[in-house]
mmCIF file as gemmi writes it, N, C-alpha and C atoms, coordinates in Angstrom:
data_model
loop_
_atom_site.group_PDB
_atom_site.id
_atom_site.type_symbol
_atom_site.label_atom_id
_atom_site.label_alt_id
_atom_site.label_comp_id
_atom_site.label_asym_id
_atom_site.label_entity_id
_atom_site.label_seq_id
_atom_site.pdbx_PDB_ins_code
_atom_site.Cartn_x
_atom_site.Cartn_y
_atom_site.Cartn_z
_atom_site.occupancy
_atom_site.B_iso_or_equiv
_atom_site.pdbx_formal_charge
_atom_site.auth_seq_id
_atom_site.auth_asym_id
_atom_site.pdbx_PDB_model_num
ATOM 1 N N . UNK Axp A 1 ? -2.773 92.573 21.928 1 0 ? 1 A 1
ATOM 2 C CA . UNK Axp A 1 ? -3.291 93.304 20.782 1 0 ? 1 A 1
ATOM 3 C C . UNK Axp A 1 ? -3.69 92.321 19.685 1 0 ? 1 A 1
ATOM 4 N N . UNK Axp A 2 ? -5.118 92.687 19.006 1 0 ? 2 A 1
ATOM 5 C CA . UNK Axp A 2 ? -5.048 91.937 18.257 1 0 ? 2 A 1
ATOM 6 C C . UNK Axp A 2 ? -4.491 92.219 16.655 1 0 ? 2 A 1
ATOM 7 N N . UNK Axp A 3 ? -4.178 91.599 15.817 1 0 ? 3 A 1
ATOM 8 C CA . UNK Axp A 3 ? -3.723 91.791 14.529 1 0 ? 3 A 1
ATOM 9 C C . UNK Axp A 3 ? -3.438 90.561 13.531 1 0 ? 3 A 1
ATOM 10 N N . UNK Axp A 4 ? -2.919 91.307 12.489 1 0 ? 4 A 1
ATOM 11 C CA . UNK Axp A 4 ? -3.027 90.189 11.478 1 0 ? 4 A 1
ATOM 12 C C . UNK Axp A 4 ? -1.635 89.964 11.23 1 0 ? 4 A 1
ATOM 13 N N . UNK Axp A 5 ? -1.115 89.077 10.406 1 0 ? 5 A 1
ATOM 14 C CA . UNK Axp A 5 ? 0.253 88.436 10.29 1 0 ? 5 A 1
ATOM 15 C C . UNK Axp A 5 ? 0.741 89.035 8.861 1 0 ? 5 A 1
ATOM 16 N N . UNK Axp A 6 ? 2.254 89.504 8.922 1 0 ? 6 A 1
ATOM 17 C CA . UNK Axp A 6 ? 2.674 90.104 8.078 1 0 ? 6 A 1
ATOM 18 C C . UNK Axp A 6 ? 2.456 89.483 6.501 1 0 ? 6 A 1
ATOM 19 N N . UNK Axp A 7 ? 2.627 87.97 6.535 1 0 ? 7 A 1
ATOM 20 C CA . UNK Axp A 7 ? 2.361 87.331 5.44 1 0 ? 7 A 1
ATOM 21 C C . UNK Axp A 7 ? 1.287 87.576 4.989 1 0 ? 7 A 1
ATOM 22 N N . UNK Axp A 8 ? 0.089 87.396 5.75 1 0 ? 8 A 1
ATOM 23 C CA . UNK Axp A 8 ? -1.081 88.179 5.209 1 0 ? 8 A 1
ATOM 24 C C . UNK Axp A 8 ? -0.783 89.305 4.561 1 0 ? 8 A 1
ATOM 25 N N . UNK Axp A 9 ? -0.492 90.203 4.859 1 0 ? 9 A 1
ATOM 26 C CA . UNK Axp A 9 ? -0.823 91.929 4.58 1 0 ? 9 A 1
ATOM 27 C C . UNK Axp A 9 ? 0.378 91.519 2.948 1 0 ? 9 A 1
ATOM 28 N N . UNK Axp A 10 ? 1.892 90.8 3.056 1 0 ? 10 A 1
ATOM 29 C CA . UNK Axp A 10 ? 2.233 90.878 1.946 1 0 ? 10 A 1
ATOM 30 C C . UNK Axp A 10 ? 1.519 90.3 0.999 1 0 ? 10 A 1
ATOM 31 N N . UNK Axp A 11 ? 0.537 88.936 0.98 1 0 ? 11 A 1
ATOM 32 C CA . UNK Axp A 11 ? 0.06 88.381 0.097 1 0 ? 11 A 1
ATOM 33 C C . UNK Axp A 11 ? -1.28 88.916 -0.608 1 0 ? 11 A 1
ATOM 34 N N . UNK Axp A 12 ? -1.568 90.149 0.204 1 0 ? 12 A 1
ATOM 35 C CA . UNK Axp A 12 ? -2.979 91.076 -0.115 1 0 ? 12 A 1
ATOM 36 C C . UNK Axp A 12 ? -2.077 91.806 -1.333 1 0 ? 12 A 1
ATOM 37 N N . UNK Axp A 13 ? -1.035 92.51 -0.934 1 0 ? 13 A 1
ATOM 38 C CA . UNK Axp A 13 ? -0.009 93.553 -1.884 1 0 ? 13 A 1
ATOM 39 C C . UNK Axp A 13 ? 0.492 92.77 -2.998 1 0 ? 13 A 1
ATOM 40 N N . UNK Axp A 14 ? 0.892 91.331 -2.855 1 0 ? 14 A 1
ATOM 41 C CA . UNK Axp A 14 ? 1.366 90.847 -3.993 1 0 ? 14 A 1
ATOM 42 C C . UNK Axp A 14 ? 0.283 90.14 -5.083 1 0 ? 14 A 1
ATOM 43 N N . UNK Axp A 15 ? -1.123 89.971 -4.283 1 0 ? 15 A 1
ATOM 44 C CA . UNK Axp A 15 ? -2.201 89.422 -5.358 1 0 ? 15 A 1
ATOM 45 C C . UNK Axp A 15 ? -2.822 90.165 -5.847 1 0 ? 15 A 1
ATOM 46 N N . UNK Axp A 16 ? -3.294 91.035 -5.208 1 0 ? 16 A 1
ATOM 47 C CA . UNK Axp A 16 ? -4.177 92.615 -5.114 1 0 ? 16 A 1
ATOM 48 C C . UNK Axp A 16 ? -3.547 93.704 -5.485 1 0 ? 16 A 1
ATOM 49 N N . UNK Axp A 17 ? -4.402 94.261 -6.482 1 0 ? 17 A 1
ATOM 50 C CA . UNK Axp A 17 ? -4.429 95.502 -7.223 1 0 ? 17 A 1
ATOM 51 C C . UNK Axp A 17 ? -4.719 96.534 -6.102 1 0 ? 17 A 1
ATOM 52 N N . UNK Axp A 18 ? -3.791 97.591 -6.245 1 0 ? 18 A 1
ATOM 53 C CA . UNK Axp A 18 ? -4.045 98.807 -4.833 1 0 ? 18 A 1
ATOM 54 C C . UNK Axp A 18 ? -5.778 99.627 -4.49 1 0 ? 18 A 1
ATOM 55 N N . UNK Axp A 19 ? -6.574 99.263 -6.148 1 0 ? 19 A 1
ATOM 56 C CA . UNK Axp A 19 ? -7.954 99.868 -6.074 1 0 ? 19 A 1
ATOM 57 C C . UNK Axp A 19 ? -8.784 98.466 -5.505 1 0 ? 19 A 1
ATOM 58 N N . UNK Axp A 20 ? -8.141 97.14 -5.94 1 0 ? 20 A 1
ATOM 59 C CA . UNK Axp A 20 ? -9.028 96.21 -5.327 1 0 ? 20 A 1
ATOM 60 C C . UNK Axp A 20 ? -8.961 96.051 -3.843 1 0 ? 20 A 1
ATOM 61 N N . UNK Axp A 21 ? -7.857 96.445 -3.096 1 0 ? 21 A 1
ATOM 62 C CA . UNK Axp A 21 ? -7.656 95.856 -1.691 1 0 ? 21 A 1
ATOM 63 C C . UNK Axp A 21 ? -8.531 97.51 -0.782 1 0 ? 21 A 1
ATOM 64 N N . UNK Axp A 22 ? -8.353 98.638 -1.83 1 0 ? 22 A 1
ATOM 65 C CA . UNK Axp A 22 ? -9.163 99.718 -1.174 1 0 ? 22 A 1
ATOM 66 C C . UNK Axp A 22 ? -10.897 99.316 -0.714 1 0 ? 22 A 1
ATOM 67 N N . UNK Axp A 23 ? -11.181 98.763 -2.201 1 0 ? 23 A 1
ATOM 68 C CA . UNK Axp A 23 ? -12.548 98.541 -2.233 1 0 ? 23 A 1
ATOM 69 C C . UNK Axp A 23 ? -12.787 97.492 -1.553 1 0 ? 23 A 1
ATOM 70 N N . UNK Axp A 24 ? -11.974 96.511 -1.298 1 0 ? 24 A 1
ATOM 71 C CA . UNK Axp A 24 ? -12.884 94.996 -0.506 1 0 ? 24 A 1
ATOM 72 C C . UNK Axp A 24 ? -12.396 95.689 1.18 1 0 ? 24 A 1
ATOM 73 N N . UNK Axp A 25 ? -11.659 96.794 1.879 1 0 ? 25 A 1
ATOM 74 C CA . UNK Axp A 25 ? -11.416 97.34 2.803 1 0 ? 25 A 1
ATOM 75 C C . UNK Axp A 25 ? -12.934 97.599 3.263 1 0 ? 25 A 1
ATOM 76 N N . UNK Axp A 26 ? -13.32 98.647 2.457 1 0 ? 26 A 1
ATOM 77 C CA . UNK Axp A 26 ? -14.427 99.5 2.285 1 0 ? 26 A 1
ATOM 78 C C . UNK Axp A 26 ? -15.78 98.48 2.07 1 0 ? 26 A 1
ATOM 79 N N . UNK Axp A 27 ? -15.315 97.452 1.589 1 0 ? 27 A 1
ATOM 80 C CA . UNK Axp A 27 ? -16.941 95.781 1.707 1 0 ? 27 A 1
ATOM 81 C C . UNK Axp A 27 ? -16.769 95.324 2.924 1 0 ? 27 A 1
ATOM 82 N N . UNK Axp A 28 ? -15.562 95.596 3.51 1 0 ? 28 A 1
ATOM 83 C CA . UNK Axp A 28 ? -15.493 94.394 4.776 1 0 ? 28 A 1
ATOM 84 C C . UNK Axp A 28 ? -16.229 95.908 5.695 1 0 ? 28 A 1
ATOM 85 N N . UNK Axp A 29 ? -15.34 96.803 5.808 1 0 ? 29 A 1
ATOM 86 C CA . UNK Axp A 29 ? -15.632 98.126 6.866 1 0 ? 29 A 1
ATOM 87 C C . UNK Axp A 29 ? -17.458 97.866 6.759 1 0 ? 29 A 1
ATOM 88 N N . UNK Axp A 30 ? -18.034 97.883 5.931 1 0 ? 30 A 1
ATOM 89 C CA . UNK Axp A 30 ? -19.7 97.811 5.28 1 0 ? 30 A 1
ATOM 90 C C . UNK Axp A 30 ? -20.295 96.769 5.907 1 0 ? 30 A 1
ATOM 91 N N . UNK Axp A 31 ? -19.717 95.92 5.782 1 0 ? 31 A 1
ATOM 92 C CA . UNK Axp A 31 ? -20.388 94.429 6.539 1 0 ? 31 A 1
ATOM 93 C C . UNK Axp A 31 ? -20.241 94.898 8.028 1 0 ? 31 A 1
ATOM 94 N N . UNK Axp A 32 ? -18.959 95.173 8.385 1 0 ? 32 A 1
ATOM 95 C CA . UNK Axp A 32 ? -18.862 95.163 10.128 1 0 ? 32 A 1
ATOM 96 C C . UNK Axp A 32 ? -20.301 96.331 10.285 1 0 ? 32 A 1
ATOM 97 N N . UNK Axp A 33 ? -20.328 97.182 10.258 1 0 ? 33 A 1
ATOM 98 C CA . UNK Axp A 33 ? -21.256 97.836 10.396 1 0 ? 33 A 1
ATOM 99 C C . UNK Axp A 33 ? -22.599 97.902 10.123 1 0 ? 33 A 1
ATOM 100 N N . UNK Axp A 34 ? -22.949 96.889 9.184 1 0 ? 34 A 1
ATOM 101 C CA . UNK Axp A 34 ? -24.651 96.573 9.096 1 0 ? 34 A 1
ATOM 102 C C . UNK Axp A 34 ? -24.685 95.642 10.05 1 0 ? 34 A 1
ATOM 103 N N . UNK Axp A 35 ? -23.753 94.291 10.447 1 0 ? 35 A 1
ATOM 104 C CA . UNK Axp A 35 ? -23.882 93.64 11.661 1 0 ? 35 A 1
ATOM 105 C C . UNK Axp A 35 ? -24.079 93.969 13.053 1 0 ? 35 A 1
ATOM 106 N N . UNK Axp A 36 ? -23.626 95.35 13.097 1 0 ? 36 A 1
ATOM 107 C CA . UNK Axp A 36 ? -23.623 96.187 14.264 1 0 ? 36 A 1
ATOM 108 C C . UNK Axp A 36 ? -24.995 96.774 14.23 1 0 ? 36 A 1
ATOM 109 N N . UNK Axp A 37 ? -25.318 97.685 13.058 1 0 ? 37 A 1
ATOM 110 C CA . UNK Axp A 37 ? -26.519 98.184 13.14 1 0 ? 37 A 1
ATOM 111 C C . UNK Axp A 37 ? -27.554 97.021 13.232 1 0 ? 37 A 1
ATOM 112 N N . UNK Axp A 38 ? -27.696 95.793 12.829 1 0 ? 38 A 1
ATOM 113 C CA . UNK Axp A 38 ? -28.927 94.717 12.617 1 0 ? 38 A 1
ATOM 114 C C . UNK Axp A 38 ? -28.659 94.079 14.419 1 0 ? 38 A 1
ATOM 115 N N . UNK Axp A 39 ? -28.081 94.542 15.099 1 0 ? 39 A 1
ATOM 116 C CA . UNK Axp A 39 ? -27.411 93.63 16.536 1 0 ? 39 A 1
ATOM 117 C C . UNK Axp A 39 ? -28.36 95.045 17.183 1 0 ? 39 A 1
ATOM 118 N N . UNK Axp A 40 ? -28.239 96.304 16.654 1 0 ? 40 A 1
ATOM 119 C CA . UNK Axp A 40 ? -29.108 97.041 17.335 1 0 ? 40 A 1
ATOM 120 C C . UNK Axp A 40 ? -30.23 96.864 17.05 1 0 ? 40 A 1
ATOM 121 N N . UNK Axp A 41 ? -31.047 96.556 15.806 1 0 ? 41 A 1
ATOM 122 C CA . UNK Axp A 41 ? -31.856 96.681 15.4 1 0 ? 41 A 1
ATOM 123 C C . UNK Axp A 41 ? -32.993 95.377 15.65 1 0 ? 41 A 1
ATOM 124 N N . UNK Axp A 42 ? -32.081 94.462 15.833 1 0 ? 42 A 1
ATOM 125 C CA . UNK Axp A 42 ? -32.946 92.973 16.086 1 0 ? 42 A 1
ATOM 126 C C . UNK Axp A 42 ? -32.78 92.59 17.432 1 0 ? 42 A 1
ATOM 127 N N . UNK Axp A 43 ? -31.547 93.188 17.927 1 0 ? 43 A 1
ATOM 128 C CA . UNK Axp A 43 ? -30.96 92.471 19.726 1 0 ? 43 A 1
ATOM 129 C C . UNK Axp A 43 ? -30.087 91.134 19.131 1 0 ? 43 A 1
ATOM 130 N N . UNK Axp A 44 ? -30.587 90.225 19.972 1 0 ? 44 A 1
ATOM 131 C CA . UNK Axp A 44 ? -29.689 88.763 20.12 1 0 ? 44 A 1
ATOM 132 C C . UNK Axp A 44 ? -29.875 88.442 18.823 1 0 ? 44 A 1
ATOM 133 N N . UNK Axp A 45 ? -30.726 88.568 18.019 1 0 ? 45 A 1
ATOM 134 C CA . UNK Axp A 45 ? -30.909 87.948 16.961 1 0 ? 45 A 1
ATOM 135 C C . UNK Axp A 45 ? -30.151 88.074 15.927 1 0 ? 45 A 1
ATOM 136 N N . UNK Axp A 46 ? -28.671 88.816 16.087 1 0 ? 46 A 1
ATOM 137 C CA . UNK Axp A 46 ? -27.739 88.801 15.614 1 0 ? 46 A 1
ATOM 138 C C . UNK Axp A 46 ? -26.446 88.34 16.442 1 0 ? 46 A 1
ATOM 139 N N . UNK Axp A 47 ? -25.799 87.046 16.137 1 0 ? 47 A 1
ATOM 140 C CA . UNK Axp A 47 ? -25.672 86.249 17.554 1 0 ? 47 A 1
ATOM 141 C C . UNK Axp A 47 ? -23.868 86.74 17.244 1 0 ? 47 A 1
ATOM 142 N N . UNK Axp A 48 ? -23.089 87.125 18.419 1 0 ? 48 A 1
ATOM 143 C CA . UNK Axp A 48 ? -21.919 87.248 18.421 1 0 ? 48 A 1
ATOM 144 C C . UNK Axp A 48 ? -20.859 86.982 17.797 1 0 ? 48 A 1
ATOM 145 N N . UNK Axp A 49 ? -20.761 85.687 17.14 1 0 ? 49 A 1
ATOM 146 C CA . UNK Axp A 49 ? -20.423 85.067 16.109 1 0 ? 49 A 1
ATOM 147 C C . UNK Axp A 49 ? -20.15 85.564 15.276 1 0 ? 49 A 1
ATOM 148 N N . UNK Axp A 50 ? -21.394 85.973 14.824 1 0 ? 50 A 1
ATOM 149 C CA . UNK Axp A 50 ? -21.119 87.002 13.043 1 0 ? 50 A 1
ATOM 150 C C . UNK Axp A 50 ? -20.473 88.354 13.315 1 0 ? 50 A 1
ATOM 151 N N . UNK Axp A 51 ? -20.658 88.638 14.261 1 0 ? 51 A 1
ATOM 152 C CA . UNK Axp A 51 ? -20.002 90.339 14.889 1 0 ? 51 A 1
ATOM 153 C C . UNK Axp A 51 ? -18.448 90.105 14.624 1 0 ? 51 A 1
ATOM 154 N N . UNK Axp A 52 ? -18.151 88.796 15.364 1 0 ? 52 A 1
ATOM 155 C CA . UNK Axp A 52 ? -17.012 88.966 15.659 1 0 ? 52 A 1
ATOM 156 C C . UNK Axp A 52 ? -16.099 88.069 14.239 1 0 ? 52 A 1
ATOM 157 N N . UNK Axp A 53 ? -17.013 87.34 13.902 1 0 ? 53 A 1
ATOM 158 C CA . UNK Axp A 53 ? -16.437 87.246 12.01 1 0 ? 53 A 1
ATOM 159 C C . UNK Axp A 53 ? -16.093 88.516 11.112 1 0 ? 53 A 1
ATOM 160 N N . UNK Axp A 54 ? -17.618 89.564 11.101 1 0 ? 54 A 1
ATOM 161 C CA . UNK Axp A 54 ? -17.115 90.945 10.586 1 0 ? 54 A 1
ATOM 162 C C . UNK Axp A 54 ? -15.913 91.784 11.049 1 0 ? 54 A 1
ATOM 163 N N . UNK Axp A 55 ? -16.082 92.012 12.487 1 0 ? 55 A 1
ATOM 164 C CA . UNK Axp A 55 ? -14.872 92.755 12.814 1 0 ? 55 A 1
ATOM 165 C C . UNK Axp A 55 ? -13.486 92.036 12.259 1 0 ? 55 A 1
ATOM 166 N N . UNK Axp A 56 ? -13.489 90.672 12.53 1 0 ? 56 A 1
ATOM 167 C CA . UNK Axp A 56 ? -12.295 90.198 12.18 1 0 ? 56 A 1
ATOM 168 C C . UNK Axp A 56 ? -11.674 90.432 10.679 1 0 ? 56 A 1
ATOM 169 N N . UNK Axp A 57 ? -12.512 90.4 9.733 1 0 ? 57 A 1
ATOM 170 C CA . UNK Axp A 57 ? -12.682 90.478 8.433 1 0 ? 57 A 1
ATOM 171 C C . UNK Axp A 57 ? -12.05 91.669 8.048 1 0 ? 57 A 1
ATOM 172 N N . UNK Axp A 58 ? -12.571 92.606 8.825 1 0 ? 58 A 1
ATOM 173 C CA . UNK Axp A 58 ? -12.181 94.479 8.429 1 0 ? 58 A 1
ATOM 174 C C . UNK Axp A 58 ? -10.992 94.327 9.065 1 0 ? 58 A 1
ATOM 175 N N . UNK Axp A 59 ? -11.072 94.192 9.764 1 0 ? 59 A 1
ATOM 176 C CA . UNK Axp A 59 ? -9.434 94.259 10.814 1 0 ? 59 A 1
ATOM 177 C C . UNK Axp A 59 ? -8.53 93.672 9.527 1 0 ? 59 A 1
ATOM 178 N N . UNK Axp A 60 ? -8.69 92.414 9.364 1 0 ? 60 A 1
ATOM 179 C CA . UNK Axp A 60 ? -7.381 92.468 8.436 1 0 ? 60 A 1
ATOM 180 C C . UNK Axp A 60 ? -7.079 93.734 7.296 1 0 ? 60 A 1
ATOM 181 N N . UNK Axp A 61 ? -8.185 93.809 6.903 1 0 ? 61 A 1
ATOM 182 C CA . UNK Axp A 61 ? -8.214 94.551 5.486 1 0 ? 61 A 1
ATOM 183 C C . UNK Axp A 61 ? -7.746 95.895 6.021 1 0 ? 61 A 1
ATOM 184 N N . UNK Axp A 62 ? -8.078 96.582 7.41 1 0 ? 62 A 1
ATOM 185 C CA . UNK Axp A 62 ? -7.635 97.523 8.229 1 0 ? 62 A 1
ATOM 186 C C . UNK Axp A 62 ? -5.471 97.864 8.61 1 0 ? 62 A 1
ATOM 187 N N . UNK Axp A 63 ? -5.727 96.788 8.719 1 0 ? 63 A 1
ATOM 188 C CA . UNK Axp A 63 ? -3.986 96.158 8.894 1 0 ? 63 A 1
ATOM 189 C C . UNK Axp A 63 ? -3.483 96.941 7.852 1 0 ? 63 A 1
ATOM 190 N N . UNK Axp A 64 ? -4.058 96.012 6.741 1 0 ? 64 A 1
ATOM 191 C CA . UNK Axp A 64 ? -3.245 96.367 5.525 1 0 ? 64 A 1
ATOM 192 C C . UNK Axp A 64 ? -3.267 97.954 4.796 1 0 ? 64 A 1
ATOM 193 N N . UNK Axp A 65 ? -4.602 98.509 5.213 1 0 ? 65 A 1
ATOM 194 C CA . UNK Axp A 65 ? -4.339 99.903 4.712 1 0 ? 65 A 1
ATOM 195 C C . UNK Axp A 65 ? -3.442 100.87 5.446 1 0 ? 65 A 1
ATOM 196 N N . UNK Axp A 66 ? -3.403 100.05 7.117 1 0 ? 66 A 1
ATOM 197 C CA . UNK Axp A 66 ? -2.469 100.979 7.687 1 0 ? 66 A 1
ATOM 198 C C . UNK Axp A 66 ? -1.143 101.35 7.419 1 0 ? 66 A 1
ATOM 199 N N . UNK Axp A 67 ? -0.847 99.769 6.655 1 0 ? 67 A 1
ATOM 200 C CA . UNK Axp A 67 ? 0.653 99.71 6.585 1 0 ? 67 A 1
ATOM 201 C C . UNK Axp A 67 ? 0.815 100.686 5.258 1 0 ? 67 A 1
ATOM 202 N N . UNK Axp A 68 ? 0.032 100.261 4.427 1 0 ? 68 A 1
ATOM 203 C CA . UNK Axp A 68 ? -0.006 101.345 2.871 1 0 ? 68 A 1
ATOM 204 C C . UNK Axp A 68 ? 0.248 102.576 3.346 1 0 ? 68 A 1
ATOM 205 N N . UNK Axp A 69 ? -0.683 103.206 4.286 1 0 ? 69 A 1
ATOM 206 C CA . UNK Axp A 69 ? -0.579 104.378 4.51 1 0 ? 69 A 1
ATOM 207 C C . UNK Axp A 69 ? 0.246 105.42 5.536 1 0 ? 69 A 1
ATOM 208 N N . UNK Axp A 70 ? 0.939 104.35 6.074 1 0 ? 70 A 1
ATOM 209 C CA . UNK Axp A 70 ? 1.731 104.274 7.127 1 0 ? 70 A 1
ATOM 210 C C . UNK Axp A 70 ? 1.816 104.232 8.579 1 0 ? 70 A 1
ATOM 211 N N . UNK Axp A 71 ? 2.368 103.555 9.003 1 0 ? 71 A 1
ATOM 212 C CA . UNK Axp A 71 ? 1.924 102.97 10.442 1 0 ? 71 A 1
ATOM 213 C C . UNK Axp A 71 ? 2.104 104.007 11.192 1 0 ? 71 A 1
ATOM 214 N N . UNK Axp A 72 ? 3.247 105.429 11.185 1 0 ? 72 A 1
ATOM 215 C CA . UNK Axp A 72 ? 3.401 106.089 11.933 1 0 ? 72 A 1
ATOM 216 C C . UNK Axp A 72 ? 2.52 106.91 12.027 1 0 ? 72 A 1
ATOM 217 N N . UNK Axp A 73 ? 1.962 107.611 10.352 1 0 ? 73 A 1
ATOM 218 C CA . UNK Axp A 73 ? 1.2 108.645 10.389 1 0 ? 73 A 1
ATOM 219 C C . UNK Axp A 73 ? -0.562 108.456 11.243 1 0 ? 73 A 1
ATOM 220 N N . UNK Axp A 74 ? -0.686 106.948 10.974 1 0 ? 74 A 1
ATOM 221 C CA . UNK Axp A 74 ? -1.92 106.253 11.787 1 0 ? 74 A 1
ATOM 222 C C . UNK Axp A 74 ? -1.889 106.294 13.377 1 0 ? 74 A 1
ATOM 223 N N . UNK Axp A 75 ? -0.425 105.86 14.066 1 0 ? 75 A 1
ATOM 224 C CA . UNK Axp A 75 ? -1.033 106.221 15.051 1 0 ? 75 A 1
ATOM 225 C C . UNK Axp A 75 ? -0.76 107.25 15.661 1 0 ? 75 A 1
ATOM 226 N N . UNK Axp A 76 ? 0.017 108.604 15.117 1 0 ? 76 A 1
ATOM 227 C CA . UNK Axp A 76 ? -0.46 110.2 15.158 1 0 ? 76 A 1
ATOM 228 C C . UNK Axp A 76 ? -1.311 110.252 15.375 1 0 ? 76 A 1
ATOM 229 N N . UNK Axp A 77 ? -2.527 109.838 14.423 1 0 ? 77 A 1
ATOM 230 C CA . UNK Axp A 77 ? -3.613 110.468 14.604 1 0 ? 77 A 1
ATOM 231 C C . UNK Axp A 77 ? -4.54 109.833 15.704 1 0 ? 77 A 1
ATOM 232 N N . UNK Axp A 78 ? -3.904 107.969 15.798 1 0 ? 78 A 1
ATOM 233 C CA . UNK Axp A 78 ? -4.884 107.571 16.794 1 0 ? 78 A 1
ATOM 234 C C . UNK Axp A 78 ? -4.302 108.465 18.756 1 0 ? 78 A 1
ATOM 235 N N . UNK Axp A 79 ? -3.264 108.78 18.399 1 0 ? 79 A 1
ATOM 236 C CA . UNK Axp A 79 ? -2.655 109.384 19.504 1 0 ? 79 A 1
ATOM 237 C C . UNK Axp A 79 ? -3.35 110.762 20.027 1 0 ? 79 A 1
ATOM 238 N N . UNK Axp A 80 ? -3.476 111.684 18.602 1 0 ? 80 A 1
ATOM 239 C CA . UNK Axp A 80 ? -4.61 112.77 18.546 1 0 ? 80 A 1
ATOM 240 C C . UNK Axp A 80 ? -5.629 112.236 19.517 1 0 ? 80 A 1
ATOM 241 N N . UNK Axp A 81 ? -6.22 111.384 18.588 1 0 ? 81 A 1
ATOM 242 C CA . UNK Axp A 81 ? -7.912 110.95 19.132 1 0 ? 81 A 1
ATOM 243 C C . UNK Axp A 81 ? -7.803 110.905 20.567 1 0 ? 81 A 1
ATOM 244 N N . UNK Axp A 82 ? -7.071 110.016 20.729 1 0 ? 82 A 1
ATOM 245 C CA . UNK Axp A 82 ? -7.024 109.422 22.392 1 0 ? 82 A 1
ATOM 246 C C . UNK Axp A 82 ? -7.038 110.801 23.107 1 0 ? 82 A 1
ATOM 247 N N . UNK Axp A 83 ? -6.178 111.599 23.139 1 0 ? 83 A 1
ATOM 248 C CA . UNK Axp A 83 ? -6.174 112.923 24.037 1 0 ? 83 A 1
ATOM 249 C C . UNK Axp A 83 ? -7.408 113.581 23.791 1 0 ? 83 A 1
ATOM 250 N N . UNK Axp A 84 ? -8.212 113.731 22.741 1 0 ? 84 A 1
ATOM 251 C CA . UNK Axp A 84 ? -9.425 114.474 22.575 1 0 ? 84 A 1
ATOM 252 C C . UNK Axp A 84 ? -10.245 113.898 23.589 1 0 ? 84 A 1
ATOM 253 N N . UNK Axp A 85 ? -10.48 112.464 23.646 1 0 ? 85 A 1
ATOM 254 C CA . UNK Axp A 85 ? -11.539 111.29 24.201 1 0 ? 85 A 1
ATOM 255 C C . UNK Axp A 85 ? -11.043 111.438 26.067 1 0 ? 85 A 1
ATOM 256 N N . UNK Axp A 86 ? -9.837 111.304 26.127 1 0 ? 86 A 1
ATOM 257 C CA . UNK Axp A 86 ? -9.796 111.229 27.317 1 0 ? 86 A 1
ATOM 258 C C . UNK Axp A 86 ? -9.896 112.818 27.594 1 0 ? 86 A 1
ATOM 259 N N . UNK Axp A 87 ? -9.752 113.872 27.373 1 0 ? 87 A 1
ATOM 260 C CA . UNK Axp A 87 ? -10.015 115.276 27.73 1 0 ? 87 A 1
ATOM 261 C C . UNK Axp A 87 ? -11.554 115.208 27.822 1 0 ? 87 A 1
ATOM 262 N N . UNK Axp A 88 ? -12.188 114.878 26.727 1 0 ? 88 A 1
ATOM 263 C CA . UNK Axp A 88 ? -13.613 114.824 27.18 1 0 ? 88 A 1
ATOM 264 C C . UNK Axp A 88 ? -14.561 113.785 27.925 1 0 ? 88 A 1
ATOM 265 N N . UNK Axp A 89 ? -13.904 112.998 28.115 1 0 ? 89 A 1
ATOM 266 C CA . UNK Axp A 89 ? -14.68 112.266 29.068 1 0 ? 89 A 1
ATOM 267 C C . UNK Axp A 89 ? -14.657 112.2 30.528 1 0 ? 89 A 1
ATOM 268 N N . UNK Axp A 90 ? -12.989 112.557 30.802 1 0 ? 90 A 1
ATOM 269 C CA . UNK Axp A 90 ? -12.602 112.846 32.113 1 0 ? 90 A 1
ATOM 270 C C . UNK Axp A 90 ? -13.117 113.498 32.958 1 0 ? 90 A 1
C-alpha cells in the first residue's frame, strides 16, 4: 500500500492552519486531475513522471484529511463503494 509517514501528516497539523491544509488538499486534488485530463487530451505528451508527481502530491494531502476526518468513517465508505463496484461490474 502506498502512503505517507505519520510525521508527515503530524507536521501538516502542527504548521498548518485546518482551512490551509483543506485548501492546498483541494490545489493538489486540482493538479492531479488537469494532469490526467492534459494525458487525455495531448497522449504521451504528458509524460508519466508528472502524473505520478501529482498523484503523489494529493495522496499525501489525502492521508492527512483522512486522518482529520477519520480513518474509520473513510473506509466505511470506501467499503460501501467497493460492494457497489464489484456488484456492478460482476
Amino acid at each position: 500500500m502506498v502512503k505517507t509517514s505519520k510525521v508527515v501528516r503530524l507536521l501538516l497539523a502542527k504548521h498548518n492552519k485546518p482551512k490551509f491544509n483543506i485548501t492546498k488538499t483541494v490545489e493538489e486534488l486540482n493538479e492531479a486531475s488537469t494532469v490526467l485530463l492534459q494525458r487525455i487530451n495531448k497522449g504521451d505528451g504528458v509524460l508519466d513522471e508528472k502524473i505520478v508527481e501529482e498523484l503523489a502530491h494529493a495522496r499525501i494531502r489525502l492521508d492527512y484529511m483522512i486522518k482529520v476526518f477519520g480513518k474509520d468513517k473513510v473506509q466505511a465508505e470506501i467499503d460501501k463503494k467497493e460492494k457497489h463496484l464489484i456488484k456492478k461490474y460482476k
